[in-house]
Every structure is written in C-alpha cells, then in structure tokens.
N, C-alpha and C positions, 0 to 999 in steps of 0.2 A: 468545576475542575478541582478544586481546595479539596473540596469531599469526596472525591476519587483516590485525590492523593491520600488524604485521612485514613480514608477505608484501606488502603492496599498496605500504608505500613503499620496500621493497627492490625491487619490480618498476618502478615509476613513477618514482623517483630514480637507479637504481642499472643495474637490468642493461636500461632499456628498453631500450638499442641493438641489443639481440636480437631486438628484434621490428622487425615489416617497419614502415616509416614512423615507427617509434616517438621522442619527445620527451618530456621530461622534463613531467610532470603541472604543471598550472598548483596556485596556493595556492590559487583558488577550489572547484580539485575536489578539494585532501584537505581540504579545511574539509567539505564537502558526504561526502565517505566516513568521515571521520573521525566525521561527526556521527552518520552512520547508523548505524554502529558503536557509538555509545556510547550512542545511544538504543535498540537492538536489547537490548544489555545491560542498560539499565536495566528493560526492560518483560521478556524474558525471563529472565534472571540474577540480580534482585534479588529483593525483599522482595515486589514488584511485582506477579512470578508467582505468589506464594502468595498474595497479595491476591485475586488475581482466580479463584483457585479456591473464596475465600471469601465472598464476594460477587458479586451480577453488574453492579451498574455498574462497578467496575473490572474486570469481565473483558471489558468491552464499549470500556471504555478502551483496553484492552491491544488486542481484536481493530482498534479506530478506526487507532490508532501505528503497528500492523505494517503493518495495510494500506493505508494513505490516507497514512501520512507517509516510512517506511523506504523504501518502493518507490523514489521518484522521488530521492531523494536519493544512493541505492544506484547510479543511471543516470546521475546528474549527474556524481557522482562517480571513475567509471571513463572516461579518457580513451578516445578514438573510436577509437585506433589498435589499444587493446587489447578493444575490444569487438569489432573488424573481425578481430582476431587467435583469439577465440573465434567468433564466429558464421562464420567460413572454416571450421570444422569439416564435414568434410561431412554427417555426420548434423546437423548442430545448424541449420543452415542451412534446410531445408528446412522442420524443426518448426518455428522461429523465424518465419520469415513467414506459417508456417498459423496458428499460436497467436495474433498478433501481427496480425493481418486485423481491422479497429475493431471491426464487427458481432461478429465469434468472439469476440475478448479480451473486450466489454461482455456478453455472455450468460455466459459459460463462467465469469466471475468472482462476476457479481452472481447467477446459476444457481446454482451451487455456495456463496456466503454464504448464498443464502437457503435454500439445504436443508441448511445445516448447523442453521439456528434452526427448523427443524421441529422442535417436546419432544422425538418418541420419537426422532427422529434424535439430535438434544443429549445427552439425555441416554445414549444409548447410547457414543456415540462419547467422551464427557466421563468415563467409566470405564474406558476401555482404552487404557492407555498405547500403545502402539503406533498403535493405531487414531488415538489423539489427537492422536500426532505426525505420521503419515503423512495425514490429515484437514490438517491447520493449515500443512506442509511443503507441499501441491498447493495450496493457496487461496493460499500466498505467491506461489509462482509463478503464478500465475492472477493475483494482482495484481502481479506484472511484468509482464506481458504485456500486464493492462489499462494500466497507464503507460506503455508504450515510445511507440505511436503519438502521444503525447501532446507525450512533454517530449526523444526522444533525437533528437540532431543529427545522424546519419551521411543524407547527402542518398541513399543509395539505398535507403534505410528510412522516409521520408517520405511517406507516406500519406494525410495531411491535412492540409489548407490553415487558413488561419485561421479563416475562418470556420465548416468545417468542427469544428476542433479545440472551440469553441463553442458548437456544436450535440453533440458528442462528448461533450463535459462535462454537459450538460442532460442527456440522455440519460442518463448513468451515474448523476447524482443522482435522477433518477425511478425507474430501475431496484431502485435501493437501499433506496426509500421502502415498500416495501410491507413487507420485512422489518423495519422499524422502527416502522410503524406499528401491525403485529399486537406487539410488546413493548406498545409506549407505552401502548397502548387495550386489551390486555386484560385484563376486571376480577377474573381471579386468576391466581396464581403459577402458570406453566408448567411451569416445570421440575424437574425432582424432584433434582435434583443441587443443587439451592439453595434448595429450600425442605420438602424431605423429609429429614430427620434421616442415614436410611441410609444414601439415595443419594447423599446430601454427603458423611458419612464417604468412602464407596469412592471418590467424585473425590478428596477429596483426597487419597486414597492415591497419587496420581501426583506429589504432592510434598512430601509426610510421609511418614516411616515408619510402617508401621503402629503398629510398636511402642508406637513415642512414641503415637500418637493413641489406643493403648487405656489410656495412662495420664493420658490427660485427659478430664476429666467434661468434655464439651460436648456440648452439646441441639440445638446447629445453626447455619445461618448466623449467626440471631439474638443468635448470642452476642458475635459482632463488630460489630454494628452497631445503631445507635439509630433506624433508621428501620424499617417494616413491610415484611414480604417482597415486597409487591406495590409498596409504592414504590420498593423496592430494583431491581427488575425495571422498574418506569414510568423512573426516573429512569437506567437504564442504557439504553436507546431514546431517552431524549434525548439521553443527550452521543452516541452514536452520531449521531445526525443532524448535532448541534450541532456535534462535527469534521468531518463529513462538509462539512457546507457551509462552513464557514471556510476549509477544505482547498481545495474545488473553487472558491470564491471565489476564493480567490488566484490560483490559476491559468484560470480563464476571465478577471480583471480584466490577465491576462501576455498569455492569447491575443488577449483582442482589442487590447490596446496594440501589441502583436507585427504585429497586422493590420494596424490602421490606421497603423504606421509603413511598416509593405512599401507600404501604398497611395500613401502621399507619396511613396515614393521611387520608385513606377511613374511618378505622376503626375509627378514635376519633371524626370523623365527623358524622357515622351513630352513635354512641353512644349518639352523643350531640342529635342527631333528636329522639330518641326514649326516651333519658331523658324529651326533650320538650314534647313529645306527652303522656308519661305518664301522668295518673289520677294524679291530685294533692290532698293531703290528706283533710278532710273536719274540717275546724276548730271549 
C-alpha cells in the first residue's frame, strides 16, 4: 500500500508532464486517493481481515467498504488526465465503455454480489484461496464500473444526466436488496464456513496458518462472539444494507443538488436570451 501511495504522488506531483494534458493533482483528489488507500488497508491488511473471516457481520462490513465506499473514492481521486492517459489504451478502451454501459455495470455487479451469497457458492469459494481472491478481485472491478457512470468527470464518459443518475442509484439499491434480504430473514445459519466448526476452520485457513490453528482449542465462530450464530448472520444483512443506504443517500442527496443547480443555471440563462431578444421599448 506504501508503494501505491509512492507511485500516485510521484506521478500526480512529480513526472505528470509526461503525460499528455497532464497537471499537477489538486489536494482534494490526494485527500480522496489517499483516503482510499488507507481505508483499503485497513479492511484488507489489518486485524479487520481476520475478523471478518471470523465472523460474518464483519465480513459483510468488509464486503459494504470495499464495495460502496473504496470504489468512488478510488475515481475521485485519480485526475481526468491520467484516467484519459489509461482508458487511450486501446484494449482498455473498448472494455471500459462495454463494462461501464449503466444497465451492464447495475446487473453484472449486483448479479455477481448476489451469487456470491448463494451458501453452496459462499461457502465453496470462502475455502479456496485463489478462488477467494480471484471471486472478490472481479466483484472489485465490477463495483468500478458500477461507480464510474455515477461520479467520473471526463465529459466523453458521461452517460447519465441527473436525473437519470437518481433513478441509477434507486435502481442499484433495489437490485441489492434481495441479497440482503435472504441474510436478514433467514431463520437459520446459512453458511457452513461460519457456523459449522470445520468449515470455519478451512476459511480461516486463508489467513492463519494451519499450524497455529491446530494448536488452538476453538469450537467455532462462537468462540469470538457473544451473540448467536443466527444473529451473527441477521445483524450482518443489516449493516450491509445500513451502509448500503447511507452510501447511496449521500450521493443521490449530490445528484439531485447536482440537478437542480444545472436547472438554475439553464433557467437564468434562457431568461437572460429571451430578455435580449425581446422588443426594446421605442423612445
């Protein structure tokens, strides 16, 4: 993470005049990169990850961060010139606007979260390292792609209007609900990797050593936590939703201010042109 941060303000302070249009990054987008960055770390890098393989409302915190709050922060953060400087790629280019089409991005993302929380999917994919990372590495990008049309500035990647952007957002909170709904309301533990002894072990084999965990007596998640596995699992479908809407609140309460300022500024500008073109009075 050190060397991400290194590279992003060696590039955006230091050599942008390499790139084509390039300017020196304003302090609002390394605040917004900076931030992404060290929130990424904190939900993958720390204590955090291992929480959430022991537990599932912190693993439902972890999945809420990465994807509803990193994304757009991650897009805020990277000046227009150097995004214009990657998506000129010409393979990348092409994907970029297929991925990135609202309807594609809102299915392909909320598609894919939701068949990741199918049990025998979960639990299959929450045992194999590889699988785990290459599963959660496509759902990342899958939630870039759902944010771009949303929040990035570059005017020939603009897709939707405000109102539009509004209806975008609704839409991505509905699509969401149904996989939070089967957590929240069903009346027993789903997943065997959190609430079956074994199959917890073998998850957390992806961030313990075995070793270590065959020299500790634990009986299961319940050994970390003071509430029932089934609240464990209800109350992790809450805050999934719980961020889910705080997130998309904020930015529908941006699109539609975003709106209704573009509105004024149409309106005081056809006012000004039909002031000029009216008849002037004859002296």
């Amino acid at each position: 993470m050190a060397a991400l941060l290194v590279a992003y303000y060696l590039i955006v302070f230091k050599y942008y005049d390499r790139f084509k249009e390039g300017v020196p990054a304003t302090r609002k987008q390394a605040v917004y990169f900076t931030s992404a960055v060290i929130v990424l770390y904190i939900i993958k890098g720390s204590p955090v990850d291992l929480m959430a393989h022991i537990t599932f409302y912190m693993h439902m915190i972890q999945m809420a961060v990465l994807y509803l709050v990193v994304p757009p922060l991650l897009i805020f953060g990277l000046p227009d010139w150097l995004w214009r400087s990657f998506l000129s790629l010409p393979v990348v280019d092409p994907l970029f606007r297929f991925f990135t089409k609202p309807l594609i991005a809102l299915i392909m993302f909320n598609g894919i979260f939701s068949i990741y929380h199918i049990p025998l999917i979960f639990d299959f994919v929450k045992t194999d390292m590889w699988l785990h990372a290459g599963y959660t590495t496509v759902l990342f990008i899958l939630a870039m792609f759902m944010w771009w049309p949303l929040v990035n500035k570059l005017e020939e990647y603009q897709t939707l209007s405000g109102v539009k952007k509004m209806g975008y957002i609704f839409a991505d909170g509905v699509l969401i609900t149904p996989a939070c709904a089967l957590i929240i309301f069903a009346d027993t533990p789903m997943y065997a990797t959190f609430s079956d002894p074994n199959a917890w072990g073998e998850a957390l084999k992806l961030c313990v050593p075995p070793t270590m965990l065959s020299s500790l007596d634990l009986s299961g998640p319940e050994t970390f936590s003071s509430i029932s596995l089934l609240h464990d699992q209800q109350l992790g479908g809450v805050i999934m939703k719980v961020i889910q809407e705080i997130v998309y609140g904020i930015f529908l309460g941006y699109a539609f201010f975003q709106w209704f300022r573009n509105e004024e500024d149409h309106q005081a500008e056809q006012d000004a042109i039909n002031l000029a073109s009216a008849p002037q009075p004859i002296k």
